[in-house]
N, CA, C and O atoms as a GROMACS GRO file, in nm:
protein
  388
    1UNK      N    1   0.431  -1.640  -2.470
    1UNK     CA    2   0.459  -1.656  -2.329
    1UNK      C    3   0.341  -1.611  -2.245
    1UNK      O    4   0.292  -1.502  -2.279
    2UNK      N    5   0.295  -1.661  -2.161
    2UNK     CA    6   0.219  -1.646  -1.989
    2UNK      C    7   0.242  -1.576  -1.870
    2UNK      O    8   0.235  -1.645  -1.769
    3UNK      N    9   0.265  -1.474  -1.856
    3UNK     CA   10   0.307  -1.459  -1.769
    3UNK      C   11   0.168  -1.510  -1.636
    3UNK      O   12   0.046  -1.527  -1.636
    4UNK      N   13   0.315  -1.519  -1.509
    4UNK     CA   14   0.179  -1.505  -1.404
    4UNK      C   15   0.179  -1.441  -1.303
    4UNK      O   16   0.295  -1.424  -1.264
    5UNK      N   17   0.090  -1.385  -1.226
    5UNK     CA   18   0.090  -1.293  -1.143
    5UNK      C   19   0.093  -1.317  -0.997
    5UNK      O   20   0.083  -1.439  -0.991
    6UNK      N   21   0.100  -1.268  -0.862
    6UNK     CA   22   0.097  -1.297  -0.755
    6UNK      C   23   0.100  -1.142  -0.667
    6UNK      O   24   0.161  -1.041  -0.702
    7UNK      N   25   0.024  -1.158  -0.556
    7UNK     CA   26   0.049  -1.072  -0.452
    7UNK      C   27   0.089  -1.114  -0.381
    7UNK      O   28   0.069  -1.235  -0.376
    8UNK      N   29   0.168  -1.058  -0.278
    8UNK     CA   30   0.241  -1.081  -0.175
    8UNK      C   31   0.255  -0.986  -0.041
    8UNK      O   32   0.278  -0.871  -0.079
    9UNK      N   33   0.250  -0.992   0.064
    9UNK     CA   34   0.219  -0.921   0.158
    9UNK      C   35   0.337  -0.998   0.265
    9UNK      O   36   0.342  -1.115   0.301
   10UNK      N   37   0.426  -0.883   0.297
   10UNK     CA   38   0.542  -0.899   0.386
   10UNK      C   39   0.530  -0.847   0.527
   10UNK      O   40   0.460  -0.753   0.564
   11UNK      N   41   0.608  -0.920   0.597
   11UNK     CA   42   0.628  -0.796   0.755
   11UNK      C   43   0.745  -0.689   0.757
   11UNK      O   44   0.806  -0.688   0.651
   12UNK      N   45   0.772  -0.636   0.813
   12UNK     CA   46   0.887  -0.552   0.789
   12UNK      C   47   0.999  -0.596   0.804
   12UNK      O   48   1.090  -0.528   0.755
   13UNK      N   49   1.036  -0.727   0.878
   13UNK     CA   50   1.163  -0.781   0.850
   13UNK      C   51   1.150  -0.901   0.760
   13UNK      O   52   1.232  -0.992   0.768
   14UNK      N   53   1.047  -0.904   0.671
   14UNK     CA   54   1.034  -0.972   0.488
   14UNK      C   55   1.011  -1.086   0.532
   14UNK      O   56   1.090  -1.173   0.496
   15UNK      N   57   0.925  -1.116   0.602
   15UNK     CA   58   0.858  -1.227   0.622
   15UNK      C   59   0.714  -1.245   0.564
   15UNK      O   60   0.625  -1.185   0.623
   16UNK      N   61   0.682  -1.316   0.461
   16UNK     CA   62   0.542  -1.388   0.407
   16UNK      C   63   0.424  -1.366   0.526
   16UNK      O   64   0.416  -1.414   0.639
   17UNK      N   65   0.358  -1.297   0.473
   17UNK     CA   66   0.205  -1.339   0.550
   17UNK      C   67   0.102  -1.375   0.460
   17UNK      O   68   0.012  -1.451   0.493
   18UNK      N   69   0.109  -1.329   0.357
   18UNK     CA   70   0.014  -1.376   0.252
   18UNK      C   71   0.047  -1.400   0.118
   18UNK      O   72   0.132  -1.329   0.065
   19UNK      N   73  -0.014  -1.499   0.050
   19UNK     CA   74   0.045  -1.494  -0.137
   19UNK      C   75  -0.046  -1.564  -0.163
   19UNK      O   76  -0.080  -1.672  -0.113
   20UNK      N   77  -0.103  -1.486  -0.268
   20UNK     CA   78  -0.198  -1.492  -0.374
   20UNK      C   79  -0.180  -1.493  -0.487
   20UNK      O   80  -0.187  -1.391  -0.556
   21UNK      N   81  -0.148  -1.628  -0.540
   21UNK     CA   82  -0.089  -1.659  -0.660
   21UNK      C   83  -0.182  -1.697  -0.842
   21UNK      O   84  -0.304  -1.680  -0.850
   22UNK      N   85  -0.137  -1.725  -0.911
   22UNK     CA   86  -0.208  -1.780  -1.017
   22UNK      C   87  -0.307  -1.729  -1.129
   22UNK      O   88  -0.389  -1.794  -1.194
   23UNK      N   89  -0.263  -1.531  -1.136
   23UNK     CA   90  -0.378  -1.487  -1.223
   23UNK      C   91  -0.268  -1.482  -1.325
   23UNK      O   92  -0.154  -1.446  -1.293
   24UNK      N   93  -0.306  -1.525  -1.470
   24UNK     CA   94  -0.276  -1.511  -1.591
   24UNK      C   95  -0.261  -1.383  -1.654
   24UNK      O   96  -0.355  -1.304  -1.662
   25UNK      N   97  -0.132  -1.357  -1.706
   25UNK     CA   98  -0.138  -1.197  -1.801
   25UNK      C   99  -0.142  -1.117  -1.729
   25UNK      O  100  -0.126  -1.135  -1.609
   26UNK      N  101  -0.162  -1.010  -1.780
   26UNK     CA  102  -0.132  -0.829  -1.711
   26UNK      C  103  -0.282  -0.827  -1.644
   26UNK      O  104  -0.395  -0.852  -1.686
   27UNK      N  105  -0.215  -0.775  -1.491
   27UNK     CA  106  -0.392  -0.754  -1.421
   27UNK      C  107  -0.295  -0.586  -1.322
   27UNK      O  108  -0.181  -0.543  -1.307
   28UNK      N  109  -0.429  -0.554  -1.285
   28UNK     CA  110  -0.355  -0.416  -1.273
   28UNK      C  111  -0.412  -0.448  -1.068
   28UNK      O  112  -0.495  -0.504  -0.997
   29UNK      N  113  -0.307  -0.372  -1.065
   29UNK     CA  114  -0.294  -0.374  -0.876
   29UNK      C  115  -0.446  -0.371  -0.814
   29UNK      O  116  -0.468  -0.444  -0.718
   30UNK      N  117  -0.525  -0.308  -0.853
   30UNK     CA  118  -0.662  -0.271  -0.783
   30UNK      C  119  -0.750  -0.389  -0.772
   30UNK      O  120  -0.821  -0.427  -0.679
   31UNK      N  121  -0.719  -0.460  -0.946
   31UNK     CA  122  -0.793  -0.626  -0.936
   31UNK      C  123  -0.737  -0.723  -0.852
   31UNK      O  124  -0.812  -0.812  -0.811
   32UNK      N  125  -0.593  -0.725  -0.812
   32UNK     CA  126  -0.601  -0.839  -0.741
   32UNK      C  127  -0.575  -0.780  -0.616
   32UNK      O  128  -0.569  -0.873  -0.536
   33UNK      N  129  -0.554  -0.657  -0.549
   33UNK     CA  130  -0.595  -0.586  -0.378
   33UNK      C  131  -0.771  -0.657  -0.407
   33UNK      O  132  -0.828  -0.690  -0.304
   34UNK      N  133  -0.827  -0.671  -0.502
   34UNK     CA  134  -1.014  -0.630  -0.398
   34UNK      C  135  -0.990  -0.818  -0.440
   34UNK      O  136  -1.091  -0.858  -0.384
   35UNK      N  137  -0.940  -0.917  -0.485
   35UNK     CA  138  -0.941  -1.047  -0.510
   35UNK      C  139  -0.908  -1.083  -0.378
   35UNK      O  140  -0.961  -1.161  -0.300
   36UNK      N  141  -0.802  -1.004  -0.367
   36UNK     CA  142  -0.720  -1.055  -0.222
   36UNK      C  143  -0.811  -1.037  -0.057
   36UNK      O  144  -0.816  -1.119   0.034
   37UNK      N  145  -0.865  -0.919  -0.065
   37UNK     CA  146  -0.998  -0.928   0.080
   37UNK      C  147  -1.106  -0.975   0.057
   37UNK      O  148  -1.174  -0.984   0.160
   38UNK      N  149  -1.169  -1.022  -0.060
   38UNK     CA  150  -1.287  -1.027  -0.097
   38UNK      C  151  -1.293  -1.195  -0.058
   38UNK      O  152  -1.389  -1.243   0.003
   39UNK      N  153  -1.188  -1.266  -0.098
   39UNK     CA  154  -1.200  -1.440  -0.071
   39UNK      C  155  -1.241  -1.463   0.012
   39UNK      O  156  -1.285  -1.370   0.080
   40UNK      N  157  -1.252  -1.584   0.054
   40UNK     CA  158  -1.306  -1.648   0.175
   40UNK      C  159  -1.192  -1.656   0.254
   40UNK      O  160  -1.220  -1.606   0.364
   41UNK      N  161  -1.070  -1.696   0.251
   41UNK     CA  162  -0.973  -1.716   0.360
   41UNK      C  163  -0.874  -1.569   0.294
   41UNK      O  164  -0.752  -1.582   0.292
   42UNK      N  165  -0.915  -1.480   0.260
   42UNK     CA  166  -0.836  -1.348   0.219
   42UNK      C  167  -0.737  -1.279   0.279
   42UNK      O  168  -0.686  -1.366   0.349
   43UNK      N  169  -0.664  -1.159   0.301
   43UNK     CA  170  -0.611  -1.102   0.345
   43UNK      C  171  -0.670  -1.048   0.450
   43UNK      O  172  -0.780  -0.998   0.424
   44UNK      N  173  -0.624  -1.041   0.593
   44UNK     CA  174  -0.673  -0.995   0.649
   44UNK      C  175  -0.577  -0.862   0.763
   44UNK      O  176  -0.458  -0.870   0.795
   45UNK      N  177  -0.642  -0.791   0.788
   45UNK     CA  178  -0.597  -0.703   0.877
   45UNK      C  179  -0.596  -0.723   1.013
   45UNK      O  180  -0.710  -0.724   1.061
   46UNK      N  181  -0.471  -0.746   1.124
   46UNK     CA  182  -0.511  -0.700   1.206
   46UNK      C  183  -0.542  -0.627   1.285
   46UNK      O  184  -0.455  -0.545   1.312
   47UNK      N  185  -0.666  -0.614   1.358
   47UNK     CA  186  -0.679  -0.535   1.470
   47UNK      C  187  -0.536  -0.450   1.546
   47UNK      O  188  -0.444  -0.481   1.623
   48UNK      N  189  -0.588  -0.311   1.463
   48UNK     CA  190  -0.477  -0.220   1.560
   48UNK      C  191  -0.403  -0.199   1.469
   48UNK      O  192  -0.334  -0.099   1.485
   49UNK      N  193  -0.383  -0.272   1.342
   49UNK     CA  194  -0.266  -0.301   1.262
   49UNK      C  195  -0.299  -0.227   1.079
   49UNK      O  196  -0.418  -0.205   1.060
   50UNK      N  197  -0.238  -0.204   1.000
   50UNK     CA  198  -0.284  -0.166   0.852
   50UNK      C  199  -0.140  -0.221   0.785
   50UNK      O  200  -0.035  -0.266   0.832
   51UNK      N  201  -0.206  -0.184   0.612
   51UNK     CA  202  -0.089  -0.225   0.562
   51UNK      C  203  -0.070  -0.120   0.432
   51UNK      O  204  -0.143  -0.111   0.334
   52UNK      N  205   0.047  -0.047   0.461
   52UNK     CA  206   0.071   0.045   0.321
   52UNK      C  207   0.075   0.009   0.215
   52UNK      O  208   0.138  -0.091   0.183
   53UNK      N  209   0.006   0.084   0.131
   53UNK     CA  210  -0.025   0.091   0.013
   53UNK      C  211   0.003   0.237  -0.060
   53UNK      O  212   0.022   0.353  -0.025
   54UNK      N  213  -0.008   0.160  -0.183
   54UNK     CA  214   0.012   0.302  -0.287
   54UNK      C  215  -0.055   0.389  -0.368
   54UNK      O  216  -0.115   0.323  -0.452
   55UNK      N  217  -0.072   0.500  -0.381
   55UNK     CA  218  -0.160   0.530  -0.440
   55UNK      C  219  -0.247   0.502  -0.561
   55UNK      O  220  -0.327   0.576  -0.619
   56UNK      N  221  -0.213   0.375  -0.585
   56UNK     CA  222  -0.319   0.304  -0.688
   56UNK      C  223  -0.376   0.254  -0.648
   56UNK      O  224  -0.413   0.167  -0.727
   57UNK      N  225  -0.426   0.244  -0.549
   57UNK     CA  226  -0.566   0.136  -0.495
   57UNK      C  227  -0.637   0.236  -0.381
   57UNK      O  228  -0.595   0.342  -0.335
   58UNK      N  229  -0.738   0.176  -0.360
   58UNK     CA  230  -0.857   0.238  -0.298
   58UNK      C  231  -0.796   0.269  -0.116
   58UNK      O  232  -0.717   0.188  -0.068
   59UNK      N  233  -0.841   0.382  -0.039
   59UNK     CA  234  -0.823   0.396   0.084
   59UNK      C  235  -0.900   0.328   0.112
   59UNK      O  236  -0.984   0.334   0.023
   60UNK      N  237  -0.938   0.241   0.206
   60UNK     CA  238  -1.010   0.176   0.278
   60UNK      C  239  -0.948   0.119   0.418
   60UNK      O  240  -0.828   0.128   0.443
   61UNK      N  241  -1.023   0.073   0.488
   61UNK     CA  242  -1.014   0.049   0.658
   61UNK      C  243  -0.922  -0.069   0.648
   61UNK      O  244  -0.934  -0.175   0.585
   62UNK      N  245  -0.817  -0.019   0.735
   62UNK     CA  246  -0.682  -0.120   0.732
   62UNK      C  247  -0.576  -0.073   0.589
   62UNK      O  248  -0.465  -0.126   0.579
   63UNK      N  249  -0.606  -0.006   0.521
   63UNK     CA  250  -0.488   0.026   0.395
   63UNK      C  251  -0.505   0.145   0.321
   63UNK      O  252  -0.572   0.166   0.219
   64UNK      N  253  -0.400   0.256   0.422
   64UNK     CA  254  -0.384   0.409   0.414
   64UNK      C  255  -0.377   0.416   0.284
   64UNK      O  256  -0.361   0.302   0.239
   65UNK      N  257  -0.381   0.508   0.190
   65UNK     CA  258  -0.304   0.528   0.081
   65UNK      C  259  -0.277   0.676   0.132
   65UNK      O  260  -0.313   0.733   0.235
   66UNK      N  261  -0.165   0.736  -0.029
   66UNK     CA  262  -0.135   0.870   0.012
   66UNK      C  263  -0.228   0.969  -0.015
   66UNK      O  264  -0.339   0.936  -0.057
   67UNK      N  265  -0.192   1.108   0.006
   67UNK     CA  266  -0.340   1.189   0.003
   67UNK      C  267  -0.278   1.229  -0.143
   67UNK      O  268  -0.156   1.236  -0.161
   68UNK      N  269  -0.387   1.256  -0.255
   68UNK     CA  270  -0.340   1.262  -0.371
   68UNK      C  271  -0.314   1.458  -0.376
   68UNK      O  272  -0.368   1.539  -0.301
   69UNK      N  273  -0.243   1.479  -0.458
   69UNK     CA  274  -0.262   1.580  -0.494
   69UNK      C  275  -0.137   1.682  -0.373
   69UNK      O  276  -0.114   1.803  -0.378
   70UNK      N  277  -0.082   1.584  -0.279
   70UNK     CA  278  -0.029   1.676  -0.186
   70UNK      C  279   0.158   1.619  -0.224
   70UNK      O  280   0.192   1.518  -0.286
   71UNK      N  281   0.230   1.704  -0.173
   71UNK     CA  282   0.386   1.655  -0.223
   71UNK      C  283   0.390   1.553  -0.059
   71UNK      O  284   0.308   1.548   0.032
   72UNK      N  285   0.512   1.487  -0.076
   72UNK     CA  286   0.538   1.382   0.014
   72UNK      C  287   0.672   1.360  -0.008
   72UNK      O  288   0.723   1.332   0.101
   73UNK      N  289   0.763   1.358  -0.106
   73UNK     CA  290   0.910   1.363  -0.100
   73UNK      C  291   0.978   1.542  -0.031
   73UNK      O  292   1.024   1.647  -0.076
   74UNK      N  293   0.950   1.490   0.079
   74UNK     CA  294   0.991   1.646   0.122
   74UNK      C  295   1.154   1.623   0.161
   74UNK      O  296   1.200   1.512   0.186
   75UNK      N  297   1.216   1.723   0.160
   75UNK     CA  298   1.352   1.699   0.243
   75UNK      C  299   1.395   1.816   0.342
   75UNK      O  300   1.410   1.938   0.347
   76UNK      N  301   1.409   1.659   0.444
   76UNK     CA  302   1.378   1.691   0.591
   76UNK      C  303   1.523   1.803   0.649
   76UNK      O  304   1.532   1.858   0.758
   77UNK      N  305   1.623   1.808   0.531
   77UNK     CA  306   1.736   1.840   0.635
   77UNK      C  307   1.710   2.010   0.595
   77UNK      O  308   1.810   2.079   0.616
   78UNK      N  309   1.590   2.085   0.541
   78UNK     CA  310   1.606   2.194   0.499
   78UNK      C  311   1.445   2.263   0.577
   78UNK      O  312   1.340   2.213   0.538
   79UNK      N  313   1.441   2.365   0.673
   79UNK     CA  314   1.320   2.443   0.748
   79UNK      C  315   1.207   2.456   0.599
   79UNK      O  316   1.085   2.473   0.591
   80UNK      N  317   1.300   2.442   0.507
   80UNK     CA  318   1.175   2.544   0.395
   80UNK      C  319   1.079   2.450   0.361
   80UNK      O  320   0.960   2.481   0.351
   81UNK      N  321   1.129   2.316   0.340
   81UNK     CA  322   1.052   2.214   0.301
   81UNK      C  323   1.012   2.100   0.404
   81UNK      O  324   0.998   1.978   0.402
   82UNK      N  325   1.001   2.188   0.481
   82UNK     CA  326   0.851   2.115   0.626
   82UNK      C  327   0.739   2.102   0.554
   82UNK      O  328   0.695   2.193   0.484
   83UNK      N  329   0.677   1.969   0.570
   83UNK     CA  330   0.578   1.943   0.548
   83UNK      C  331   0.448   2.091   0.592
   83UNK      O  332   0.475   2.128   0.706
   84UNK      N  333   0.361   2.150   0.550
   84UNK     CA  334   0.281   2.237   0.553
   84UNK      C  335   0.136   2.253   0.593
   84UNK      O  336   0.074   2.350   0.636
   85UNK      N  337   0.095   2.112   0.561
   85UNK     CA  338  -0.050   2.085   0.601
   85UNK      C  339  -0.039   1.923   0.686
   85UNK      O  340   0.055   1.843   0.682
   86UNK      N  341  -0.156   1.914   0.750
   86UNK     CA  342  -0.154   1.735   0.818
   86UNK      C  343  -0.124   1.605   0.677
   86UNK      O  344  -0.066   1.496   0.685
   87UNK      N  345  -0.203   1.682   0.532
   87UNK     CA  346  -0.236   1.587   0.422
   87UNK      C  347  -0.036   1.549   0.392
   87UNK      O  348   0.001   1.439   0.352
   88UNK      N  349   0.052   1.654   0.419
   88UNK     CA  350   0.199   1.651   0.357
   88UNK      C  351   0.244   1.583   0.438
   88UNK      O  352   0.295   1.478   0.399
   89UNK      N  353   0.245   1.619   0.607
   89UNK     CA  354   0.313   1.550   0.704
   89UNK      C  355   0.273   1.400   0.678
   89UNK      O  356   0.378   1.336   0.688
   90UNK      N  357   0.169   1.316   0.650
   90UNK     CA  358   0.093   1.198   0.649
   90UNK      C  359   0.186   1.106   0.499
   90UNK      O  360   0.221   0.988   0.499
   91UNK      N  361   0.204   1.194   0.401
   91UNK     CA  362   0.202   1.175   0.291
   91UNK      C  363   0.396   1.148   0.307
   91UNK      O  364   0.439   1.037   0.277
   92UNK      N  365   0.493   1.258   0.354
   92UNK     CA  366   0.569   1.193   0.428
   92UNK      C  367   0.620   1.078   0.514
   92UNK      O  368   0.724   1.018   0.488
   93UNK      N  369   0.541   1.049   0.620
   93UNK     CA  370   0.569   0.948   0.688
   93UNK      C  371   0.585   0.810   0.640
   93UNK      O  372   0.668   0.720   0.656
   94UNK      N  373   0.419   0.835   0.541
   94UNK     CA  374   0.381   0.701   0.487
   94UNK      C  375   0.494   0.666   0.350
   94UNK      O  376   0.504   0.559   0.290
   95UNK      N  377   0.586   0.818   0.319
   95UNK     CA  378   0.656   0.746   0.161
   95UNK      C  379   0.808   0.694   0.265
   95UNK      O  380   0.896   0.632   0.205
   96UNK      N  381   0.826   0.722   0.395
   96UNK     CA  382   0.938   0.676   0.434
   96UNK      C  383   0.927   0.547   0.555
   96UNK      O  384   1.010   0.514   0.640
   97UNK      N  385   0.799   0.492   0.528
   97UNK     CA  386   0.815   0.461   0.637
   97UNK      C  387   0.842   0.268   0.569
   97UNK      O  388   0.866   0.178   0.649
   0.00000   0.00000   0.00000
């Protein structure tokens, strides 16, 4: 069997903005994020605008990732587990948002 691969890039009410279809077999997230900006008609960002990502791919301009190494599943209904530094509060927002 073949499998095949695709990226896909949604709006928040799951609407298509981009798909990048047609790589063969196991490719790992980082190869087809730099396939996907690197094209000629690629993914693009807009102005003002980014798109979350996960901590497997590169931070770069237009696509936050989380700060490694910091917690981010905090829970909010308890004083003790307030986020502590800017890297936790960030790392929060971005796993709920």
């Amino acid at each position: 069997d073949i499998a095949k691969n695709m990226l896909g890039v949604c709006t928040t009410d799951m609407h298509f903005v981009y798909v990048l279809r047609g790589w063969q077999g196991f490719i790992v997230n980082r190869r087809a994020f730099r396939g996907a900006i690197c094209r000629r008609h690629g993914l693009k960002v807009p102005y003002g605008c980014y798109y979350l990502v996960d901590a497997g791919y590169t931070n770069c301009e237009g696509f936050p990732v989380p700060f490694r190494g910091q917690r981010y599943y905090l829970n909010n209904w308890h004083q003790i587990d307030q986020p502590s530094t800017l890297e936790e509060f960030f790392n929060t927002k971005h796993a709920s948002a």
